[in-house]
TORZAVEX-568780 format. One record per atom (N, C-alpha, C): atom name; x, y, z. Coordinates in pm, whole numbers, m for minus. Layout:
N
<node><atom>CA</atom><xx>X</xx><yy>Y</yy><zz>Z</zz></node>
...
This chain:
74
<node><atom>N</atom><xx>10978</xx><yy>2421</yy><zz>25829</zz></node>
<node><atom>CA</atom><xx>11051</xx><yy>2299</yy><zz>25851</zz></node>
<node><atom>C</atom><xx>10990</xx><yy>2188</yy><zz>25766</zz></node>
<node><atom>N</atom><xx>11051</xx><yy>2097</yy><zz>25705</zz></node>
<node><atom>CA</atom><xx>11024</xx><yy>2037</yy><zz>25573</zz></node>
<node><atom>C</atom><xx>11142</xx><yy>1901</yy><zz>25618</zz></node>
<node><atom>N</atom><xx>11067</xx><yy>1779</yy><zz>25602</zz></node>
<node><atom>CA</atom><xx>11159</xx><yy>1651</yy><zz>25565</zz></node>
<node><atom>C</atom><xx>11139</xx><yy>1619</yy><zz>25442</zz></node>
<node><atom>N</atom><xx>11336</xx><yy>1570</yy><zz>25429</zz></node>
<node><atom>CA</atom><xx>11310</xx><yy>1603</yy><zz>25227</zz></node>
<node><atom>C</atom><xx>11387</xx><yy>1460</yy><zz>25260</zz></node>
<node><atom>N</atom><xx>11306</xx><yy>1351</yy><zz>25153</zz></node>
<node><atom>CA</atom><xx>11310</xx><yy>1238</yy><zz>25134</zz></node>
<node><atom>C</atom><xx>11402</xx><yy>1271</yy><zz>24980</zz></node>
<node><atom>N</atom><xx>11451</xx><yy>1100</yy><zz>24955</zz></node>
<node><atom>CA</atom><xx>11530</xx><yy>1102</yy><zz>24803</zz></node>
<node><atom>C</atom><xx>11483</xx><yy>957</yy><zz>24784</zz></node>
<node><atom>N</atom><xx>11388</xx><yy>1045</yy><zz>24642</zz></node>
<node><atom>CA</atom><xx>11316</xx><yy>888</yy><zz>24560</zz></node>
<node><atom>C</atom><xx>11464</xx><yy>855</yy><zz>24483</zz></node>
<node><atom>N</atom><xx>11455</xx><yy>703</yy><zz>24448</zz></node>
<node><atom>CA</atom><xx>11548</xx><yy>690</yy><zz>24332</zz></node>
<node><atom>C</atom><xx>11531</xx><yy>625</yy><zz>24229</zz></node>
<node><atom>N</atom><xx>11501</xx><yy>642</yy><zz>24121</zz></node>
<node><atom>CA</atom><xx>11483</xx><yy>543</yy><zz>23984</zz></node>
<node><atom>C</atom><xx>11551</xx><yy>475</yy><zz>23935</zz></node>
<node><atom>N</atom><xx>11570</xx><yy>323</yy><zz>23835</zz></node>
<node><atom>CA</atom><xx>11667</xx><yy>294</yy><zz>23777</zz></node>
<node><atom>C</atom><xx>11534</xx><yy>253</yy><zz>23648</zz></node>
<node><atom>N</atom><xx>11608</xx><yy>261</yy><zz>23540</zz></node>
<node><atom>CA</atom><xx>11533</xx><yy>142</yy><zz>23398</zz></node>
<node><atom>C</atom><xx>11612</xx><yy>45</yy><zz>23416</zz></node>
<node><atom>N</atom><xx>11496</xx><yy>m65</yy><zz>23397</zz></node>
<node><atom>CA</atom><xx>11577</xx><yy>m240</yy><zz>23419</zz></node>
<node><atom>C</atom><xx>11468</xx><yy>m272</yy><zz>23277</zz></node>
<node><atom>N</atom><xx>11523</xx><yy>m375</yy><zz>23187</zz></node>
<node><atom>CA</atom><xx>11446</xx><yy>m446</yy><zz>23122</zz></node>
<node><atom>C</atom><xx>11321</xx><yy>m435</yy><zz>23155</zz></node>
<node><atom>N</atom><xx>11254</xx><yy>m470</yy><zz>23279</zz></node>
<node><atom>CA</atom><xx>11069</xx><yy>m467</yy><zz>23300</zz></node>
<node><atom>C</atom><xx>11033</xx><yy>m352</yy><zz>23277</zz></node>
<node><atom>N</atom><xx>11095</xx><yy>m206</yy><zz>23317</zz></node>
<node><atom>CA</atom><xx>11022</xx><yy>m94</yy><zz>23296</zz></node>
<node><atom>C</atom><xx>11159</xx><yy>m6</yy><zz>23388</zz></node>
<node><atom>N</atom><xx>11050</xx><yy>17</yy><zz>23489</zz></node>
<node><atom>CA</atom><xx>11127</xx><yy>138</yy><zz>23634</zz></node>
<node><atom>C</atom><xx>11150</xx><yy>24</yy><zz>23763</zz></node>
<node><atom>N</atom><xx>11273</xx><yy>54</yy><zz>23856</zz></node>
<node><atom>CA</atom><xx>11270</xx><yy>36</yy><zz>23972</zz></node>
<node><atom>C</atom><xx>11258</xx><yy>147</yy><zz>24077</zz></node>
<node><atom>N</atom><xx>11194</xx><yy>191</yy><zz>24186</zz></node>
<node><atom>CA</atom><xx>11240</xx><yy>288</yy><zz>24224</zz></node>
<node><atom>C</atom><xx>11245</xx><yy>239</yy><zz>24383</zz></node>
<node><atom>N</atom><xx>11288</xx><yy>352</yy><zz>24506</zz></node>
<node><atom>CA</atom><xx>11321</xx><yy>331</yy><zz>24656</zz></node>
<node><atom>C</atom><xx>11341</xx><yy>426</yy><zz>24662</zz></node>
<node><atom>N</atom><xx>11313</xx><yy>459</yy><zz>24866</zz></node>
<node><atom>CA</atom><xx>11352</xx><yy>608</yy><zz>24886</zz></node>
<node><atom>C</atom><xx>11477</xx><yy>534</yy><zz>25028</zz></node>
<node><atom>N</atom><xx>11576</xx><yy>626</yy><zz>24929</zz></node>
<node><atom>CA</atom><xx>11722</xx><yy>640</yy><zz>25061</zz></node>
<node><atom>C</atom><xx>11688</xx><yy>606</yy><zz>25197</zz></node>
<node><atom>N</atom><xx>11616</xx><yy>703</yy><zz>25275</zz></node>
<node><atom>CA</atom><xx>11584</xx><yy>703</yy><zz>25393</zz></node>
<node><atom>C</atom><xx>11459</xx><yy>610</yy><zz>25455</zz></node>
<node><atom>N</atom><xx>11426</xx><yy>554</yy><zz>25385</zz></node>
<node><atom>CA</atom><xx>11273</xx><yy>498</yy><zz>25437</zz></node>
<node><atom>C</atom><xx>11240</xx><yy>368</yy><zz>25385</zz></node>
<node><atom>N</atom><xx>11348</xx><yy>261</yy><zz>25428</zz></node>
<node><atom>CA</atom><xx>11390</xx><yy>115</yy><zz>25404</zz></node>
<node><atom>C</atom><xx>11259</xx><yy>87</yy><zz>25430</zz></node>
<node><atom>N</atom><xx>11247</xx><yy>m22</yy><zz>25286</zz></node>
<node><atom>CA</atom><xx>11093</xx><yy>m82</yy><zz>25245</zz></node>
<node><atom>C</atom><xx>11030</xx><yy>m10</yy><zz>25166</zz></node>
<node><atom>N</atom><xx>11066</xx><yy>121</yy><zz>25145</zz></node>
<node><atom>CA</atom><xx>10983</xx><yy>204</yy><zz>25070</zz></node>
<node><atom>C</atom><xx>11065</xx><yy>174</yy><zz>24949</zz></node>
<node><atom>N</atom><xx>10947</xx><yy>68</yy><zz>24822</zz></node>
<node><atom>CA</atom><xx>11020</xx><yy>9</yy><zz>24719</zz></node>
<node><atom>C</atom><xx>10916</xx><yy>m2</yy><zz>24608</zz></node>
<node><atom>N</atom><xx>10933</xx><yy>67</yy><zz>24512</zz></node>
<node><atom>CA</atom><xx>10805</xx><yy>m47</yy><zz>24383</zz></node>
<node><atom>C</atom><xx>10923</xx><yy>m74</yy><zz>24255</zz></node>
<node><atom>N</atom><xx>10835</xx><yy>m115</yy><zz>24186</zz></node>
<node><atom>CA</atom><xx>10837</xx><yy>m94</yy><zz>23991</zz></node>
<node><atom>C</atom><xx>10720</xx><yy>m79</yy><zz>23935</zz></node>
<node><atom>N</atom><xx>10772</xx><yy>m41</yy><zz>23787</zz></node>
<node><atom>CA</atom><xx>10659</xx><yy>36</yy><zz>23716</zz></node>
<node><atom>C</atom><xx>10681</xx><yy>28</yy><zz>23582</zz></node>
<node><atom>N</atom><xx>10592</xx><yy>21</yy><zz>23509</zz></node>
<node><atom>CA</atom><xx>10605</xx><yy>m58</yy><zz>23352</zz></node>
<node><atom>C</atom><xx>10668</xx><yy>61</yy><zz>23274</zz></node>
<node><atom>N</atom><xx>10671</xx><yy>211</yy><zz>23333</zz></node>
<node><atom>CA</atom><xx>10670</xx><yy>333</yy><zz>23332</zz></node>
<node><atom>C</atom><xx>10763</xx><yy>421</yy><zz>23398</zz></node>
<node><atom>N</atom><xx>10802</xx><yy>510</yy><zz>23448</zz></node>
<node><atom>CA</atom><xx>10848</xx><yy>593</yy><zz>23502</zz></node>
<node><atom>C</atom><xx>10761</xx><yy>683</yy><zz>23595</zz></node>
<node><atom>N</atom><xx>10636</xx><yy>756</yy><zz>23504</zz></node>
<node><atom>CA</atom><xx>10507</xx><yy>802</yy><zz>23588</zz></node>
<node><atom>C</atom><xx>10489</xx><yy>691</yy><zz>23689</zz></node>
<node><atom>N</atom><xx>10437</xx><yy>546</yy><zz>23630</zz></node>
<node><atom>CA</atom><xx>10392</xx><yy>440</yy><zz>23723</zz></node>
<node><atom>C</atom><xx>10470</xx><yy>429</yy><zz>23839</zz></node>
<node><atom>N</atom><xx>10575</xx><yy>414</yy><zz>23845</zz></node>
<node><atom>CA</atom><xx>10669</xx><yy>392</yy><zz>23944</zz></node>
<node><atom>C</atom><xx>10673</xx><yy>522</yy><zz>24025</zz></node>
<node><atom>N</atom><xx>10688</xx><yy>641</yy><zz>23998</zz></node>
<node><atom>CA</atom><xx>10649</xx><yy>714</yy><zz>24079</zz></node>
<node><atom>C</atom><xx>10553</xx><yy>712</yy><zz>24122</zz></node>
<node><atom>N</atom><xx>10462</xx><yy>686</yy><zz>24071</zz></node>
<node><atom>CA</atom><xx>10272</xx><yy>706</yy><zz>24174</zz></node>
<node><atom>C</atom><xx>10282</xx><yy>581</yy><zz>24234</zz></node>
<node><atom>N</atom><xx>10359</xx><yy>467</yy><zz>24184</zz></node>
<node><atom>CA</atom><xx>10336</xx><yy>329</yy><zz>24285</zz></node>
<node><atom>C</atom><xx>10398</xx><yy>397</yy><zz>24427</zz></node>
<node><atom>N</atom><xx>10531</xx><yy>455</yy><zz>24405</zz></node>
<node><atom>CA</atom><xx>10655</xx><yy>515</yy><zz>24492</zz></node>
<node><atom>C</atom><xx>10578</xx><yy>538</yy><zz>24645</zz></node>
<node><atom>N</atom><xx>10510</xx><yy>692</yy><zz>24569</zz></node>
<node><atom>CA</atom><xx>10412</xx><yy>747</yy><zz>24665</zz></node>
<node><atom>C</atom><xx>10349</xx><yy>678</yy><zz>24773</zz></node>
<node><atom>N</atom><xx>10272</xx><yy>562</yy><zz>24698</zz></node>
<node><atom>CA</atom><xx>10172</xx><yy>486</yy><zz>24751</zz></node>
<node><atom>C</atom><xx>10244</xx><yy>386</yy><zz>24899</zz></node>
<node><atom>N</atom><xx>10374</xx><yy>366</yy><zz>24856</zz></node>
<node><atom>CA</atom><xx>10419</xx><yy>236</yy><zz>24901</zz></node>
<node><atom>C</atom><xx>10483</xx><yy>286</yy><zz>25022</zz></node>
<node><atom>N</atom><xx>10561</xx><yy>460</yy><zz>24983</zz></node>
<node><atom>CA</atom><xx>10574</xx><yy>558</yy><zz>25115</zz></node>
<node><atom>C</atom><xx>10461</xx><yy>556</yy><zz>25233</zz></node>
<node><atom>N</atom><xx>10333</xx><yy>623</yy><zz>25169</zz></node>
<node><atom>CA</atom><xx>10221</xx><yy>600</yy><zz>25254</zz></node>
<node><atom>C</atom><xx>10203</xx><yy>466</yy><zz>25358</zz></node>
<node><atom>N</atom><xx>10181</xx><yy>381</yy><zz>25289</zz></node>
<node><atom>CA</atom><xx>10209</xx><yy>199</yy><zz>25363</zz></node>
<node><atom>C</atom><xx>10307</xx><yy>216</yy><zz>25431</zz></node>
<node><atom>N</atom><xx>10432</xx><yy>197</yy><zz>25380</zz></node>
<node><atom>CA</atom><xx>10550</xx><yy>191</yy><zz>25498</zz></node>
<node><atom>C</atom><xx>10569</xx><yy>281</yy><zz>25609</zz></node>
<node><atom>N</atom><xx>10493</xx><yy>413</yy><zz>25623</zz></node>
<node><atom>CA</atom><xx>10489</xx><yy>445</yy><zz>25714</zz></node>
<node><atom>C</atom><xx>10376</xx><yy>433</yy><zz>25763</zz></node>
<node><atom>N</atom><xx>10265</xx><yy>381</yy><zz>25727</zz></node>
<node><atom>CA</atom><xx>10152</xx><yy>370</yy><zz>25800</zz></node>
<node><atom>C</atom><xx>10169</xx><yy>234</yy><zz>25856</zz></node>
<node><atom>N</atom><xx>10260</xx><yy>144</yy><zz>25863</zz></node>
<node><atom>CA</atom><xx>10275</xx><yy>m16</yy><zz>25889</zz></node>
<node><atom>C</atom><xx>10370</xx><yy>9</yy><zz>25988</zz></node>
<node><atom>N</atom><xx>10461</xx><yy>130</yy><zz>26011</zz></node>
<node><atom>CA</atom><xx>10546</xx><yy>147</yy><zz>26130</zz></node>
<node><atom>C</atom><xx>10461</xx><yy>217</yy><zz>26228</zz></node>
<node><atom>N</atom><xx>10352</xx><yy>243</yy><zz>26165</zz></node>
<node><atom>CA</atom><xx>10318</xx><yy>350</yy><zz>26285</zz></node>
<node><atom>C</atom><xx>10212</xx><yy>239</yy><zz>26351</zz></node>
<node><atom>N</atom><xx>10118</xx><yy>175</yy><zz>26317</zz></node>
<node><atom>CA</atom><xx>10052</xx><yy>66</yy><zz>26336</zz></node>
<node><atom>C</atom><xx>10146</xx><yy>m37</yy><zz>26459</zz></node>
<node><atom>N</atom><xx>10281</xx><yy>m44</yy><zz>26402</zz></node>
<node><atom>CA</atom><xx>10329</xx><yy>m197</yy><zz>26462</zz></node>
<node><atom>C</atom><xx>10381</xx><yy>m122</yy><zz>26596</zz></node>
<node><atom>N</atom><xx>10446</xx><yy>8</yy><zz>26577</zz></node>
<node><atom>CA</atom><xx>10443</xx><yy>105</yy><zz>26734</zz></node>
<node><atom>C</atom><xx>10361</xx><yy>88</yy><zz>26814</zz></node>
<node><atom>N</atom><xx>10289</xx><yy>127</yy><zz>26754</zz></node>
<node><atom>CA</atom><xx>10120</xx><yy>96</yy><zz>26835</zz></node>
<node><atom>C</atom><xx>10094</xx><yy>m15</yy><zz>26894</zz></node>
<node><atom>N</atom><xx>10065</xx><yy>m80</yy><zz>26802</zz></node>
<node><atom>CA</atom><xx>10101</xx><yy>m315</yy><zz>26918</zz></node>
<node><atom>C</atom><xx>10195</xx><yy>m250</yy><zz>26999</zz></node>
<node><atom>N</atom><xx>10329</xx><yy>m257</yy><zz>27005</zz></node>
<node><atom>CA</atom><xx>10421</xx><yy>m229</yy><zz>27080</zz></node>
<node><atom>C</atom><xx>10403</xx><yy>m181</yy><zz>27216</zz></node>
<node><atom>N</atom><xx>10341</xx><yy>m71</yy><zz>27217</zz></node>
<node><atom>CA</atom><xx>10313</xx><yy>27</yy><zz>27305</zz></node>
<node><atom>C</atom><xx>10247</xx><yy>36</yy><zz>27453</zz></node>
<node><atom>N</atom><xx>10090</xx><yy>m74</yy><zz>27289</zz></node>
<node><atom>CA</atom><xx>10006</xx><yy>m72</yy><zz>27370</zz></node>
<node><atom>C</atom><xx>9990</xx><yy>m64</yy><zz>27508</zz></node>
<node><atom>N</atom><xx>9839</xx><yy>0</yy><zz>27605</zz></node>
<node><atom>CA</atom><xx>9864</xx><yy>m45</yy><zz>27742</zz></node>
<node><atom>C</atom><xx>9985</xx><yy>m19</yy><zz>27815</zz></node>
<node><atom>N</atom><xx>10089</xx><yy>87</yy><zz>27784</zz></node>
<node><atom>CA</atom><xx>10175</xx><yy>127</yy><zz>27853</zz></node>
<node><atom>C</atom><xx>10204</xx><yy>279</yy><zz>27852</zz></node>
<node><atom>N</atom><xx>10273</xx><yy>314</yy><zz>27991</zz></node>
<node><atom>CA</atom><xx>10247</xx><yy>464</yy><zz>28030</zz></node>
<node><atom>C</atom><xx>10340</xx><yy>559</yy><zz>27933</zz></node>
<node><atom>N</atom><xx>10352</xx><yy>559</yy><zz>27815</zz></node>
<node><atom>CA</atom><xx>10425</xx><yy>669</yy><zz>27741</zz></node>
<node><atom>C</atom><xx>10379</xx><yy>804</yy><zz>27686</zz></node>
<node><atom>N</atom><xx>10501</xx><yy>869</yy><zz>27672</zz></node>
<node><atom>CA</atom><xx>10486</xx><yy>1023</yy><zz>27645</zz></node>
<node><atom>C</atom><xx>10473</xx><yy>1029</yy><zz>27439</zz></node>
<node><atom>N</atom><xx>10383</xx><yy>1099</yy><zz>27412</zz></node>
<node><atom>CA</atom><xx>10416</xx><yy>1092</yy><zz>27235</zz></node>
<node><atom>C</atom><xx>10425</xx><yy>1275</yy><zz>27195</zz></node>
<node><atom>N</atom><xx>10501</xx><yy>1295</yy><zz>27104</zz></node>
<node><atom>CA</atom><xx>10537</xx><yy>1417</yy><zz>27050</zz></node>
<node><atom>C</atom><xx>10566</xx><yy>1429</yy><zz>26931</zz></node>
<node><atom>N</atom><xx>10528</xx><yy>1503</yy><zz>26880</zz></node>
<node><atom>CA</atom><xx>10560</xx><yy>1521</yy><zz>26745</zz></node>
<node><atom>C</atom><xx>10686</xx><yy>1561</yy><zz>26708</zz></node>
<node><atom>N</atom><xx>10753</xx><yy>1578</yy><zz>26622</zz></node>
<node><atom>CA</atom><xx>10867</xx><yy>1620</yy><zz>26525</zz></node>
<node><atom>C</atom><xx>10897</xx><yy>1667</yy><zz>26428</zz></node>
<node><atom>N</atom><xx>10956</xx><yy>1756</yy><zz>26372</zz></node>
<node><atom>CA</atom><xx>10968</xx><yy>1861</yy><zz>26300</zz></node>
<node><atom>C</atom><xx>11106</xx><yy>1845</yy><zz>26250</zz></node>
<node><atom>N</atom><xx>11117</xx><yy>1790</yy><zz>26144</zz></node>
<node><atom>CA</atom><xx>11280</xx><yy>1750</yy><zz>26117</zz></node>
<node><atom>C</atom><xx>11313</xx><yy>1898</yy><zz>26027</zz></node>
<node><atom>N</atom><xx>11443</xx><yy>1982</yy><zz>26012</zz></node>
<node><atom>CA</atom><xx>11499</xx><yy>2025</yy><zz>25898</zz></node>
<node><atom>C</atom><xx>11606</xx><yy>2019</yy><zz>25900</zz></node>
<node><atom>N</atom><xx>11621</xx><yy>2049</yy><zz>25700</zz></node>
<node><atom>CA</atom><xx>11697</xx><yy>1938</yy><zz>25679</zz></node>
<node><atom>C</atom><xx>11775</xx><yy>2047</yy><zz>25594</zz></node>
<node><atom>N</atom><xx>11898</xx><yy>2076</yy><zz>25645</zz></node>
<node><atom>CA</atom><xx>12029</xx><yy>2175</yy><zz>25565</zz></node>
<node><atom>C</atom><xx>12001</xx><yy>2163</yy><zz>25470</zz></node>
């Protein structure tokens, strides 16, 4: 079981833009194409490490159940 994300690139005058479909906020540019992908990566990592963090405040101090998930994806 595998979650399959979709990076997307554009060339703009500065270099690369890129974003992933599913994972609003997940955004860079890159003077490059490589760059923008390895920024990509990075900014994936953050955006989900900044949702999982602000859950957390959220949560805090209260009686909930947590489980993991296993997405696949046709």
């Amino acid at each position: 079981m595998r979650l399959k994300l979709t990076k997307v690139f554009q060339k703009v005058p500065e270099g690369y833009i890129g974003f992933v479909e599913e994972l609003p906020g997940a955004n860079t540019q890159g003077n490059t194409l490589e760059e923008a992908r390895s920024n990509l990566e990075e900014a994936i990592e953050l955006v989900l490490e900044a949702n999982r963090m602000l859950s957390e405040e959220q949560i805090q101090g209260q009686d909930v159940i947590r489980e993991s998930v296993f997405l696949s994806i046709l």
